[in-house]
C-alpha positions in Angstrom: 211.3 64.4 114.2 208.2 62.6 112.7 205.7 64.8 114.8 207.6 67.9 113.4 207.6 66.4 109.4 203.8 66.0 109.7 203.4 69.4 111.3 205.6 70.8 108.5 203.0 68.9 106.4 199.7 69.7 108.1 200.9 74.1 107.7 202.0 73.5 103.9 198.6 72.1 103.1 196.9 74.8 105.2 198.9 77.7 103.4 198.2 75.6 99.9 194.4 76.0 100.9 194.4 79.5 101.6 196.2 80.6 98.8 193.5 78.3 96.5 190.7 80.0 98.1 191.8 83.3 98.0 192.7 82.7 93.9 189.0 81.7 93.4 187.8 84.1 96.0 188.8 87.0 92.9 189.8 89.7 95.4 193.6 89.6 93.5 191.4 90.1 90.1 191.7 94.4 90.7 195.6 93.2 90.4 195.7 91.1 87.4 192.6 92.7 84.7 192.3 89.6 82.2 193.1 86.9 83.9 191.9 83.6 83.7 188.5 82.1 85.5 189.4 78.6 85.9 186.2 77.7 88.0 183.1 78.8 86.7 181.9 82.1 87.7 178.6 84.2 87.2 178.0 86.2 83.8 176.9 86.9 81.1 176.7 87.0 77.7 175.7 89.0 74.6 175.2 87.2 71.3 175.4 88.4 67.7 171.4 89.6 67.8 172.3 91.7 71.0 170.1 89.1 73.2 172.3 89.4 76.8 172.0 85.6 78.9 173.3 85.5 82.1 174.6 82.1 84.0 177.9 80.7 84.7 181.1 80.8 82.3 184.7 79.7 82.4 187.6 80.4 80.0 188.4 77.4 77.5 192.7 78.7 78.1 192.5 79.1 73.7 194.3 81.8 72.9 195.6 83.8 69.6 197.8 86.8 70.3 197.3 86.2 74.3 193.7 86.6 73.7 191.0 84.4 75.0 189.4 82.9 72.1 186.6 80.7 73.3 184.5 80.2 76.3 182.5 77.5 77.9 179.2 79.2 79.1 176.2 77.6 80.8 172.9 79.9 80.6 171.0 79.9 83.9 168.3 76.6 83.2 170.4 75.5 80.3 172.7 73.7 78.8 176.3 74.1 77.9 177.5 76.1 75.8 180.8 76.5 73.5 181.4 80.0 72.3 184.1 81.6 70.0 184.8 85.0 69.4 183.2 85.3 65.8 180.2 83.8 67.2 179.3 86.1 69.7 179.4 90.1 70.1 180.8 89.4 73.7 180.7 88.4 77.6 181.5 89.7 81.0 182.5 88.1 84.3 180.7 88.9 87.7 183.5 88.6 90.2 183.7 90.4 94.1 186.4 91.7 95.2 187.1 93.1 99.1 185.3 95.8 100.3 188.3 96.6 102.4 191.1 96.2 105.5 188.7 96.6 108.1 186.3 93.9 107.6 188.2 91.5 104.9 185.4 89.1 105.1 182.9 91.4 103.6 183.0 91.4 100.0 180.7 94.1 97.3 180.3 92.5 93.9 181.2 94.0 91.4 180.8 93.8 87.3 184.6 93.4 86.8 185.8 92.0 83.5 183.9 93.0 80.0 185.1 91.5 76.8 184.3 92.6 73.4 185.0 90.2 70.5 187.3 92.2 68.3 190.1 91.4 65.2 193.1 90.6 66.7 196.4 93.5 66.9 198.2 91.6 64.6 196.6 88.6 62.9 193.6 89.9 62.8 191.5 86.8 63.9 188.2 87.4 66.2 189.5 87.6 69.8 187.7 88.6 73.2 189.6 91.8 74.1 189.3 93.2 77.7 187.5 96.5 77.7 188.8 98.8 80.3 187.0 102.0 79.9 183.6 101.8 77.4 182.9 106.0 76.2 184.6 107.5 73.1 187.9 106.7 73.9 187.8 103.4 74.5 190.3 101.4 76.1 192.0 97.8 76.3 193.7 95.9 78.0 197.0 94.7 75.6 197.7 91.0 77.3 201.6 91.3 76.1 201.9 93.7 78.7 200.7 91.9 81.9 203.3 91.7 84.1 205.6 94.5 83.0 205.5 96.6 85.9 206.4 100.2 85.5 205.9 101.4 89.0 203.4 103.9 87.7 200.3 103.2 89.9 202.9 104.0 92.9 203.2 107.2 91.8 199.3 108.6 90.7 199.2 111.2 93.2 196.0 113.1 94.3 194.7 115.8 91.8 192.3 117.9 92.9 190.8 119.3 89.2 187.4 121.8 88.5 185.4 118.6 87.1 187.0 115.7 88.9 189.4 114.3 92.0 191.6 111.4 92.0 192.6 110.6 95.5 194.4 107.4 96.5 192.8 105.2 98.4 189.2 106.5 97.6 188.8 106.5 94.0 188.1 108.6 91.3 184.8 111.1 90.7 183.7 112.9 88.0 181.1 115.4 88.6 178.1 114.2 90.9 177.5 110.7 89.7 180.3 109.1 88.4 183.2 107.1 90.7 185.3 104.5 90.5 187.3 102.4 92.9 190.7 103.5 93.3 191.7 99.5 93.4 190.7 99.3 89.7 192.0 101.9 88.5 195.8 101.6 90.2 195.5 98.2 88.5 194.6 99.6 85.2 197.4 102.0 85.4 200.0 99.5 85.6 200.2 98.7 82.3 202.6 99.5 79.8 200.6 99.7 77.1 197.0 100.0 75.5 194.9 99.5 72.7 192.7 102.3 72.2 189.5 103.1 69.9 188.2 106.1 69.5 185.0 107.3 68.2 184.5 103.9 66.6 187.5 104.3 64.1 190.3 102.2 63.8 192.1 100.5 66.8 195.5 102.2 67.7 198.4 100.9 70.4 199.6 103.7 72.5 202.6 103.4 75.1 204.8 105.9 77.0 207.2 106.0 73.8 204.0 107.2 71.2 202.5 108.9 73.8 203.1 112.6 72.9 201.7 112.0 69.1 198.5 110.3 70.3 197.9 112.6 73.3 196.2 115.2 71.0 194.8 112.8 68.7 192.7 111.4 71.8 192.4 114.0 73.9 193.1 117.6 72.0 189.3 118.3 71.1 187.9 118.6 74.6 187.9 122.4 75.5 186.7 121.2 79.5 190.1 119.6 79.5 192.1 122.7 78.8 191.2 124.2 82.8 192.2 121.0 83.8 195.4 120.8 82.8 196.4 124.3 83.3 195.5 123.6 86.8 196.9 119.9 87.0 199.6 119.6 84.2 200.7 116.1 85.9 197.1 114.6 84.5 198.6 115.0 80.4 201.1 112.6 81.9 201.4 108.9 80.3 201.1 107.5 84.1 197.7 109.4 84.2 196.6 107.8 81.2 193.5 105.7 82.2 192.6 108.5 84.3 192.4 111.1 81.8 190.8 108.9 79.6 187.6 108.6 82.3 187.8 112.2 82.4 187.3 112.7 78.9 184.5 110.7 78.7 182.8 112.2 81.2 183.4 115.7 80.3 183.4 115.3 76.6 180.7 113.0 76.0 180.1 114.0 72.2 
């Protein structure tokens, strides 16, 4: 019975292990956009005079509004650092994630996470806001809504448009150059709501319930889209959201 309590033992550690590994490893970071460095990874930062440092940073866990509020950064061959929102224009994390099934020990780095320092929703105190998607309609991530799961990323189906393709399991491309990782953006589109800027004005939350009314507001002066959704009317859906958004950027550029 004692050998068998100390095996029991030995393959709870082991599993503890693994799981602690595989948390700071970051594949489960496509999964879970905003969430928390607790050991110190590479990245950067961008301070108020637009000067970028890279080096090593780690979230303080301050918050307002579920909003990081301050990070501890340590510039590569310095010293340091403890950085608010109001103090700098933002940062970004340099996390990898797995290159895939076949070989899970292979890993391509990616630039991941990107926060801005913006007003908060609601009390309008400097915050560092996840940026999702960087172009004229610009998206982010609303921290309230992590962990509501609406089942839509099950359902994004393949779309086959003029400019673009969304196929599951590959990615999305937009004309010759651009593509993303189909991970990241299944994991964007599980959200149930955004905070969205565009052209530079003033910060608006859309969810599936205001969808309808912001729809042409964001997306109704883009002629290039019109083709598309004549051929793909799923893509004005809400679930299609962060999609859409990409496309627009990338087809609608000014």
């Amino acid at each position: 019975m004692r050998a068998l309590s100390l095996l029991h033992r030995a393959v709870l550690m082991a599993a503890f292990t693994i799981i602690i590994i595989h948390e700071i490893s970051g594949q489960d970071e496509i999964a879970g956009a905003g969430m928390a460095p607790i050991f110190p990874v590479p990245g950067y930062v961008i301070y108020s005079k637009g000067d970028t440092a890279w080096g090593s940073l780690t979230w303080s866990l301050k918050y307002v509004e579920n909003n990081p509020v301050e990070i501890k950064f340590t510039p590569d061959n310095g010293t340091k650092q403890t950085l608010r929102a109001e103090d700098i224009t933002g940062f970004g994390n340099q996390l990898s994630i797995w290159a895939g099934i076949d070989d899970p020990l292979a890993k391509t780095p990616i630039l991941f996470e990107d926060y801005v320092s913006l007003p908060s929703w609601k009390k309008k105190v400097f915050v560092f806001m996840s940026r999702m998607i960087n172009g004229r309609v610009t998206v982010y991530l609303n921290r309230a809504s992590i962990g509501t799961w609406t089942g839509r990323a099950e359902t994004i189906s393949r779309i086959d448009g003029f400019g673009f393709h969304w196929v599951p399991g590959e990615g999305l491309t937009i004309g010759p150059t651009y593509y993303t990782d189909y991970r990241i953006i299944e994991g964007h589109a599980r959200y149930s709501s955004y905070f969205v800027v565009k052209d530079g004005g003033d910060m608006v939350k859309v969810d599936k319930e205001n969808y309808d009314q912001a729809f042409t507001q964001l997306f109704g002066d883009c002629p290039a889209l019109q083709e598309e959704f004549t051929r793909n009317p799923d893509l004005m859906k809400f679930k299609n959201f962060m999609i859409l958004a990409e496309v627009y950027n990338q087809l609608c550029p000014h």
